[in-house]
C-alpha positions as CSV (number, residue, x, y, z in Angstrom):
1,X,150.5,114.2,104.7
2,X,153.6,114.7,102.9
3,X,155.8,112.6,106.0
4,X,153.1,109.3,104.8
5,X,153.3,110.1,101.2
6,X,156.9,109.8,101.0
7,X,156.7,106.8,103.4
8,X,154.5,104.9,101.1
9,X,156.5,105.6,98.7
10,X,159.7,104.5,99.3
11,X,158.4,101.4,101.0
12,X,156.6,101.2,97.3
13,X,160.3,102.0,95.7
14,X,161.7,99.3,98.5
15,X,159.2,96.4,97.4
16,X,160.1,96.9,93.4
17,X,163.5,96.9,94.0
18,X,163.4,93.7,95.8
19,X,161.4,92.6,93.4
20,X,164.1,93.1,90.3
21,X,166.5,91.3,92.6
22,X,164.9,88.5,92.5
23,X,163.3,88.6,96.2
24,X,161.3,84.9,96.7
25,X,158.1,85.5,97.9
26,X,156.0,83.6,100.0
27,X,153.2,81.7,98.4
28,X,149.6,82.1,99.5
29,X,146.7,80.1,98.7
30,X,143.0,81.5,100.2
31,X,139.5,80.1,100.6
32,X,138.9,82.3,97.1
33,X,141.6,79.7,94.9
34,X,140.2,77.2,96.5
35,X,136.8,78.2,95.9
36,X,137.3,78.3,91.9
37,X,139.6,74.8,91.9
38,X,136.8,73.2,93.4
39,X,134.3,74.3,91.0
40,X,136.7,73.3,88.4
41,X,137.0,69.9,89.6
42,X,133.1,69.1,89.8
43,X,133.1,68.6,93.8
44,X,129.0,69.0,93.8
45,X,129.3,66.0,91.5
46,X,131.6,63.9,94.2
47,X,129.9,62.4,97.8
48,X,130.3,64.3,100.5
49,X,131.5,61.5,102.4
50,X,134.5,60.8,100.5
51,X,135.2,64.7,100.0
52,X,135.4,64.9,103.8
53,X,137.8,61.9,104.2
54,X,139.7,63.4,101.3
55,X,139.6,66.7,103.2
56,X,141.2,65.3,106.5
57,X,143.7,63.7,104.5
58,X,144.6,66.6,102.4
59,X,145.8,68.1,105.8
60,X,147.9,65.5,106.2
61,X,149.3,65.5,102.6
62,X,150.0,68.8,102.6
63,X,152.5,68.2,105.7
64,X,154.1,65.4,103.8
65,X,154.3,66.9,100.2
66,X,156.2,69.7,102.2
67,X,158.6,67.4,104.1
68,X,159.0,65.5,100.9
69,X,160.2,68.5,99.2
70,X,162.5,69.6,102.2
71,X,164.4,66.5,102.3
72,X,164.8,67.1,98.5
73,X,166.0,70.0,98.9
74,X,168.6,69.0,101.9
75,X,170.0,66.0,99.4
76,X,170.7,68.4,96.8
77,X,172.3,71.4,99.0
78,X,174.2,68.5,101.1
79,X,175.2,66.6,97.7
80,X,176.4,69.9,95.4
81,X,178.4,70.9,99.0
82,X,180.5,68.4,98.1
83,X,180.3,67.4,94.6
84,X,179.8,70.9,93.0
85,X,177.4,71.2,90.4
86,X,177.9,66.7,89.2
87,X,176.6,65.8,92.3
88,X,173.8,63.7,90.5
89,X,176.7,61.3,88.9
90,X,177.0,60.6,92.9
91,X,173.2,58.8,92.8
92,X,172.8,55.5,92.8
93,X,172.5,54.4,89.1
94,X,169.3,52.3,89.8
95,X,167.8,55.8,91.0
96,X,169.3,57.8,87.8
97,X,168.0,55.1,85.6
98,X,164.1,55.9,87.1
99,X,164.8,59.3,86.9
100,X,166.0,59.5,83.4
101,X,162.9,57.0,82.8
102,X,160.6,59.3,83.7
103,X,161.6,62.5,82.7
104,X,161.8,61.2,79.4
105,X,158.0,59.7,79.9
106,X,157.3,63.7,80.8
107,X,158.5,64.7,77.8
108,X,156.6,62.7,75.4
109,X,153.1,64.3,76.4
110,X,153.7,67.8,76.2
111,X,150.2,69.0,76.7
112,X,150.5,68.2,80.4
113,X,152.8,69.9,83.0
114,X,155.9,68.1,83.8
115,X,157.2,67.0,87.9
116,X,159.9,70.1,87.4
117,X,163.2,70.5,85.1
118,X,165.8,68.3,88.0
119,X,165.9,64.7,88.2
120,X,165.7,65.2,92.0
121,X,161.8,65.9,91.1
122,X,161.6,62.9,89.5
123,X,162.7,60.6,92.4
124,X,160.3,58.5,95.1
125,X,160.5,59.1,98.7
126,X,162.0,56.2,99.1
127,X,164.9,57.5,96.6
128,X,165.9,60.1,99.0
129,X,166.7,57.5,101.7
130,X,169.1,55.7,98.7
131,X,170.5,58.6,98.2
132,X,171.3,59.7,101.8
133,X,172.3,56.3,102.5
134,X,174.9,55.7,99.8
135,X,176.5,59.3,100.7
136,X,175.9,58.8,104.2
137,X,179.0,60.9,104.7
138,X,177.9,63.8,103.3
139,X,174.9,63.7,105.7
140,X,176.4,62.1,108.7
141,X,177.3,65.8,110.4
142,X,173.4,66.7,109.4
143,X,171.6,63.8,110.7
144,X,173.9,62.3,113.3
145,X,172.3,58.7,113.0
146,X,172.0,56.7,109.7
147,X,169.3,54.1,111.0
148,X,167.3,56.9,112.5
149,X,167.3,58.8,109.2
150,X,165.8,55.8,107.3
151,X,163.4,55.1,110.0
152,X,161.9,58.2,109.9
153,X,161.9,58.2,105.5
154,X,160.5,55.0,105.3
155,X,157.7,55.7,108.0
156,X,156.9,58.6,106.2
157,X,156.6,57.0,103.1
158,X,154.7,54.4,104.5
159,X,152.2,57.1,105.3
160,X,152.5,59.2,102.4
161,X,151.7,55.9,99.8
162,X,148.3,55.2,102.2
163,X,147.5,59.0,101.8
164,X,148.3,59.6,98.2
165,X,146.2,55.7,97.3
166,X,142.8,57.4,98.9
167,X,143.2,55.2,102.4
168,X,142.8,56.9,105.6
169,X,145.2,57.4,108.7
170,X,144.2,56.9,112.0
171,X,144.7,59.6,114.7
172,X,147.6,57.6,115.9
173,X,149.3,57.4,112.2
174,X,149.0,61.4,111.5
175,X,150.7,62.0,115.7
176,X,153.3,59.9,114.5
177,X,153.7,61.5,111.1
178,X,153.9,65.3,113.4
179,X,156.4,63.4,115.7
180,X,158.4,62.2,112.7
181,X,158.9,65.6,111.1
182,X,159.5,67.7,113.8
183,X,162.1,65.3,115.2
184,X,163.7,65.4,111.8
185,X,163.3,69.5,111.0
186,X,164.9,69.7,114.5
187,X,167.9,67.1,113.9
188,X,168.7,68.7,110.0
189,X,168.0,72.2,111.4
């Protein structure tokens, strides 16, 4: 009894520790959160015909919002690589400009949660291909092949927009959208 006591224990000690150190934990979202947003939201109040579409294409939503947020977060590693912590002066302007625009929009209504505290939050999808494009040499050992890279981000997006404006994929469009990202999780590693 003594041998699992202690066991417990220190893996108890173990978990704190990494914990204070600022350990990142995995996220999890269950059938109960989901359960209590949907109340919140009034879904007995919605058709159940639009819920399922919605339901089929939350699936597919969640796989973009993901990607999205991957590719973010491959600009920004790739970007302060090279241009330290001023890598956002390396943006296009026109993309600044929106993000400035918008963060400032945030601002004025603080009641409501903001996009997040970087202007990298605050850009489209189709930002991120700017982006990589106009520093394609910070990117070129990543992704090899700059006319891939924006085929892939700007069939996404294509997707993402039909998705995120209550329109529906076909089974063809959501294969294509698995094809897209696992070529490019493979190719950016």
């Amino acid at each position: 009894m003594d041998v699992l006591y202690t066991f417990v224990y220190r893996g108890l000690l173990t978990e704190e520790s990494l914990d204070k150190v600022g350990r990142r934990r995995r996220r999890h979202f269950g059938a109960e959160q989901a359960a209590k947003i949907r109340e919140s939201l009034s879904f007995e109040m919605l058709d159940p015909d639009f819920l399922a579409d919605a339901d089929r294409m939350a699936i597919v939503y969640t796989a973009i919002h993901a990607f999205e947020n991957t590719v973010r977060e491959l600009v920004k590693k790739a970007m302060a690589e090279v241009h330290g912590e001023m890598w956002w002066s390396k943006v296009p302007e026109r993309v600044q400009k929106k993000a400035k625009t918008r963060m400032e929009e945030d601002a004025k209504f603080k009641w409501h949660g903001t996009r997040g505290a970087s202007e990298i939050v605050y850009c489209d999808f189709g930002d991120l291909s700017s982006i990589i494009v106009t520093n394609w040499p910070q990117f070129e050992s990543i992704l090899s092949d700059m006319e891939w890279a924006k085929g892939v981000l700007n069939t996404l997006e294509r997707s993402r927009n039909i998705v995120m404006h209550g329109g529906l994929l076909s089974k063809e469009d959501v294969e294509r959208i698995g094809m897209n990202i696992r070529d490019w999780i493979r190719q950016s590693g």
